[in-house]
N, C-alpha and C positions, 0 to 999 in steps of 0.2 A: 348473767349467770349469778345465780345468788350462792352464797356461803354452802349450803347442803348441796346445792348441786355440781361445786366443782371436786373435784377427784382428788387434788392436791390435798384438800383441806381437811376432808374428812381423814387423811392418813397421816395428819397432825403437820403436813408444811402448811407454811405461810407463804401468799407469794411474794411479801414485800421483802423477808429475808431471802429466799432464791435470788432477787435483783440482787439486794446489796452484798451479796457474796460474791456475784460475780463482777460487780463495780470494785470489788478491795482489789479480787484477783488481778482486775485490769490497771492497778495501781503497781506504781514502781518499776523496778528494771524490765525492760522488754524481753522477750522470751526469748530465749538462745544468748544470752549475755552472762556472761563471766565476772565472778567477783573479784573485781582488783584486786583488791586488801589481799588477798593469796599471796600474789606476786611479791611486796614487800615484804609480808609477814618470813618467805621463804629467804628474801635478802640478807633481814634481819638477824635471820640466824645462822647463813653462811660467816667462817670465819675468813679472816685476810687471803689464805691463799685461794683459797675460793673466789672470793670475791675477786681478785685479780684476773684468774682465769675468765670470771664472766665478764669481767669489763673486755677483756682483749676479743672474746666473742662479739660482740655489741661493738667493739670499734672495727673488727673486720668485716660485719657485716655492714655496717653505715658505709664503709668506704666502697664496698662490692656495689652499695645502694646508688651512691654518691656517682662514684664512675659512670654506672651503666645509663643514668639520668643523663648525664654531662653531655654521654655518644647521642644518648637519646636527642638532645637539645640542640647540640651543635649540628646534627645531622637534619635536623629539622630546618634550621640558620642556613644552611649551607643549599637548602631547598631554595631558599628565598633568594638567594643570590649577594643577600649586602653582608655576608659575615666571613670572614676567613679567621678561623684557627690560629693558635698560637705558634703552634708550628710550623706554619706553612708564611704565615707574614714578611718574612724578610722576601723569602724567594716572593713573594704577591709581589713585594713592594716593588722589588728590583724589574717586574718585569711589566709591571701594571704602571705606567705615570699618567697625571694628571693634568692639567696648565699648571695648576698652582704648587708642584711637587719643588723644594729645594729652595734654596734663599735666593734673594733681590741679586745682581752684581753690584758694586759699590757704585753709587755716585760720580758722577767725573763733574771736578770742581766747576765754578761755573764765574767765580770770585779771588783775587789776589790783594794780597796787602801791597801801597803800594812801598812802604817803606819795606820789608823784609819779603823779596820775590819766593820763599819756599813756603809759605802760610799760604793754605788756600782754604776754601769754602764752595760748598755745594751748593747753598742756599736751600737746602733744607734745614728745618727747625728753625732756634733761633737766631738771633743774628751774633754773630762771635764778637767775646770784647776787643781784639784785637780792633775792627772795624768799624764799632760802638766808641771806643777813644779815637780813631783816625780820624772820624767824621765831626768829632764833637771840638767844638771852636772853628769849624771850615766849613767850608758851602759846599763841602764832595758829599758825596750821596750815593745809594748805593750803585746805580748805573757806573756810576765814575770808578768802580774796583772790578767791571768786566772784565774775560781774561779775553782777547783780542784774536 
């Protein structure tokens, strides 16, 4: 199609302008999108009590946001089976046990000094100086402080 014959042309468009007008239009904020700059500009000139009242808006809404999240999440946890609540943990705890729930019982000695019969030793960890001086200058050993 040459120049005289298209339609456009003779009624003074161009088509390379028709594109690039609509490539600007396709520049920039997406359609349906709102200018921020509003939003502070309107902060900006709230005075104090205002702005107070909006903060206490904004924090009851985050906590309204925050909460329902929470039920959301735990309720989800709670699906899964390995999460229990904070409120409910003592009573779990007390009625859920484990093997490994609660401390060791103490050691029952397994070692006496022979010089003072109320020292003893479990023979866990290291070796007590009590038994570290008994032994040192004598041929006792530790076998020789079994309690019988």
């Amino acid at each position: 199609m040459t120049k005289a014959e298209n339609p456009d042309y003779k009624r003074g468009f161009r088509i390379n302008e028709v594109s690039m007008a609509k490539k600007a239009k396709r520049r920039g904020r997406p359609p349906g999108s709102k200018n921020r700059k509003s939003l502070g500009k309107s902060v900006s000139t709230m005075d104090v009590v205002q702005l107070r009242a909006h903060i206490e808006d904004l924090q009851a809404t985050l906590s309204k946001k925050v909460r329902a999240q929470r039920a959301y999440f735990e309720d989800q946890l709670s699906q899964l089976g390995g999460f229990v609540s904070k409120k409910a943990t003592a009573a779990v705890k007390a009625v859920t046990s484990n093997g490994k729930s609660g401390k060791r019982a103490k050691a029952k000695p397994k070692y006496q000094s022979k010089k003072d019969k109320s020292v003893k030793w479990s023979g866990r960890g290291m070796t007590p100086v009590w038994m570290r001086e008994e032994m040192k200058g004598t041929k006792l050993t530790k076998e020789s402080f079994l309690i019988k």
